[in-house]
C-alpha positions in Angstrom: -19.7 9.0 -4.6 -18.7 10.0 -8.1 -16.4 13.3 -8.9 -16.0 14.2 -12.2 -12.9 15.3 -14.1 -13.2 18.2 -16.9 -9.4 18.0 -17.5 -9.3 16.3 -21.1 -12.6 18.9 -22.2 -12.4 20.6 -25.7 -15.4 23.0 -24.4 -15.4 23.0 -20.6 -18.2 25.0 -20.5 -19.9 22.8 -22.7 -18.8 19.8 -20.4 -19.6 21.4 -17.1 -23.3 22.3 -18.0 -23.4 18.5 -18.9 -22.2 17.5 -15.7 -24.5 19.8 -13.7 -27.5 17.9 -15.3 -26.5 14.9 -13.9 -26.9 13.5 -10.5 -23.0 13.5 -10.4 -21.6 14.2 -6.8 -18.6 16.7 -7.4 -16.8 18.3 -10.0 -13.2 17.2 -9.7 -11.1 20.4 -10.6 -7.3 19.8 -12.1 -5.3 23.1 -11.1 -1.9 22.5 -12.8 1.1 25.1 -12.6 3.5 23.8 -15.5 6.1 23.0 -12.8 4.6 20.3 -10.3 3.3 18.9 -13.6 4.4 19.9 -16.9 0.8 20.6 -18.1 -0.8 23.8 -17.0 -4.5 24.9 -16.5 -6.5 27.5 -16.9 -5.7 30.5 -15.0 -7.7 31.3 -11.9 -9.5 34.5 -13.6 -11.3 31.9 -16.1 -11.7 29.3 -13.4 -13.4 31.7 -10.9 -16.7 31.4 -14.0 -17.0 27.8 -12.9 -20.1 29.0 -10.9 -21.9 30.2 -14.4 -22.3 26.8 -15.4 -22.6 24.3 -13.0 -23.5 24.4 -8.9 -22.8 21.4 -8.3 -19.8 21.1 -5.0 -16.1 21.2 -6.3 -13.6 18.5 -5.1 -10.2 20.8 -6.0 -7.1 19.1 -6.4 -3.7 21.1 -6.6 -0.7 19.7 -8.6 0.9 23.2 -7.6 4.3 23.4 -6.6 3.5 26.4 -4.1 0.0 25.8 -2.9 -0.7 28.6 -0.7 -0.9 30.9 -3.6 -4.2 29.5 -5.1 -5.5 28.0 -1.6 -7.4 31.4 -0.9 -8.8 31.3 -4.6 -10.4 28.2 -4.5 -11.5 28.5 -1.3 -13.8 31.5 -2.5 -15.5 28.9 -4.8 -18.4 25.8 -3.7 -15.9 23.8 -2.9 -15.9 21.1 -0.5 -12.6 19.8 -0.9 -9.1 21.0 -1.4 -6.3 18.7 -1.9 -2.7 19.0 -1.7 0.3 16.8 -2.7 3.0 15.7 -0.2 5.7 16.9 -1.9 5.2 20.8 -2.7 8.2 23.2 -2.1 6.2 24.8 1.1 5.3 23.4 4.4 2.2 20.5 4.2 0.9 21.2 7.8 0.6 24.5 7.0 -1.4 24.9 4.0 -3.6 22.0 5.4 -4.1 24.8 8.6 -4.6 27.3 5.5 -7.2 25.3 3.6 -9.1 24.5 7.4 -9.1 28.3 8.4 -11.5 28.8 5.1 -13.6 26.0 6.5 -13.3 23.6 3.8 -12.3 20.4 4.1 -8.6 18.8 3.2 -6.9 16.6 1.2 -3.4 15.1 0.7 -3.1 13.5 -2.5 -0.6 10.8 -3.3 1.7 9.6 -6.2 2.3 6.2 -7.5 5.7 6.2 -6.2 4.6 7.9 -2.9 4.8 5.1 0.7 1.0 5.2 2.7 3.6 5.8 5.6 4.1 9.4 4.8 0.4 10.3 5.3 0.2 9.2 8.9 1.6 12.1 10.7 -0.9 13.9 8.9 -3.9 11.8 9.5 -4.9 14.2 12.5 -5.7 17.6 10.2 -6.9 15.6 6.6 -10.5 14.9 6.1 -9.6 13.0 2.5 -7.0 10.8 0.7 -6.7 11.2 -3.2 -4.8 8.3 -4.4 -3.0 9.0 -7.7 -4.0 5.2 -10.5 -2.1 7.5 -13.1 1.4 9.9 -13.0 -0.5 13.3 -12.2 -0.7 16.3 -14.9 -2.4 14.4 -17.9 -5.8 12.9 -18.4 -6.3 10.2 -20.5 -3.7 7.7 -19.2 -3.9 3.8 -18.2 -4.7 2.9 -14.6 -1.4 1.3 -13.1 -2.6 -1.8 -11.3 -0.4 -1.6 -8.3 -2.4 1.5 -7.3 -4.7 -1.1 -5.7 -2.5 -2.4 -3.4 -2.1 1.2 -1.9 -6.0 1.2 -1.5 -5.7 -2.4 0.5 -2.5 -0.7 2.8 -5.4 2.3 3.2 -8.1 0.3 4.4 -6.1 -1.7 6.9 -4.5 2.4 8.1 -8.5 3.5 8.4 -8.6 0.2 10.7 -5.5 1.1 13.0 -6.2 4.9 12.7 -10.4 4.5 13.7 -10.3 8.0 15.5 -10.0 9.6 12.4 -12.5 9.8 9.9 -10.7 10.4 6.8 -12.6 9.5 3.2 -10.5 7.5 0.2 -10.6 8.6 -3.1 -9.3 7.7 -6.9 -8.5 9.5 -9.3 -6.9 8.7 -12.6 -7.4 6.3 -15.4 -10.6 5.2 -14.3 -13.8 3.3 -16.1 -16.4 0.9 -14.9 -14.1 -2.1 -15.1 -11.5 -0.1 -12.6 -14.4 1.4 -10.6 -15.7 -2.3 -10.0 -12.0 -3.5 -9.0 -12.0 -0.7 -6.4 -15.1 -0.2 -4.9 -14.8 -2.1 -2.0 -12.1 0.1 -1.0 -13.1 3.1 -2.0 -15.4 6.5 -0.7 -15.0 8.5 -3.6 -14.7 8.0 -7.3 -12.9 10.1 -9.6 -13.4 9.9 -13.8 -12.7 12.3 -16.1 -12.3 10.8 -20.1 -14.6 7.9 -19.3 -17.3 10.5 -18.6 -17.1 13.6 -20.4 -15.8 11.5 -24.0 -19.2 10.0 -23.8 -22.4 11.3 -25.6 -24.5 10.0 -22.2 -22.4 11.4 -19.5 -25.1 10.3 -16.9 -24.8 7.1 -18.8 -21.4 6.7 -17.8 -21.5 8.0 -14.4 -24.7 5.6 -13.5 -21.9 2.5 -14.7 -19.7 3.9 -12.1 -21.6 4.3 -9.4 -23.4 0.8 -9.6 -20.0 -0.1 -8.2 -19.3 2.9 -5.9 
């Protein structure tokens, strides 16, 4: 499956009525707070438009240092996903309880410098894994190779950890050479520059998927 990024847009609305004429799967959505990261996105009041130009399911990831206070926002969207990052300033269980009580499904979302270790108590109440190829806050950047050896440790943890059902995902730094090193070990592929820097987006996200 293929999630698309709008983070490095000039004219997201432009970009997202693009997307939502492709057969793209999600629309990845960047929500930055200029303290987790150093960039900052738009604020919610802007976001909450999204629906105006595109329908098409939102795969939510928050690089918040307080989660809880968006949580409820993006929940009120079509969104099927809302991920979190290990280490936030408030309690992971709880916003993961938070995210479930809207019915949506959720996420923990992990840094290159992050162990697979730290996700297993947590394995129990997460329905996806959004491993970080790239530092988070910026699109644009170079996929660090090493990320794939925290998609091998994953696939032997979905092995171990059968009972749950939990779907892998990358994000960061991604094209159709990276999507064809990963696939194998991969549910979910994330692209943002690759796609929308393009004059064919569905171009772009049909050389992903042949891999995905």
């Amino acid at each position: 499956m293929i999630s698309a990024s709008f983070l490095t847009s000039k004219d997201i609305p432009k970009t997202l009525a693009e997307l939502n004429n492709t057969d793209v799967d999600y629309i990845h959505v960047d929500v930055m707070d200029g303290r987790y990261v150093e960039n900052k996105s738009l604020p919610f009041k802007e976001m909450r438009h999204i629906y105006k130009f595109t329908d098409k399911r939102l795969d939510v990831h928050l690089m918040v240092s307080c989660p809880s206070k968006y949580i409820c926002d993006y929940a009120s969207l079509n969104t099927e996903y809302i991920t979190i990052h290990l280490d936030t300033l408030e309690d992971t269980l709880s916003n993961l309880t938070l995210i479930k009580s809207y019915g949506i499904k959720t996420g923990i979302a992990i840094n290159p410098n992050d162990e697979i270790e730290a996700l297993i108590p947590y394995l129990p109440y997460i329905d996806l894994i959004l491993v970080m190829g790239v530092i988070p806050g910026r699109g644009g950047q170079e996929f660090i190779n090493s990320t794939i050896d925290k998609l091998k440790e994953l696939k032997v943890l979905k092995k171990e950890y059968k009972k749950f059902n939990f779907k892998v995902s990358i994000d960061g730094g991604i094209n159709n050479f990276v999507a064809k090193k990963v696939s194998t070990l991969v549910d979910i592929i994330v692209s943002g520059s690759y796609i929308t820097n393009s004059t064919d987006f569905q171009k772009q996200i049909d050389s992903l998927r042949n891999f995905s």
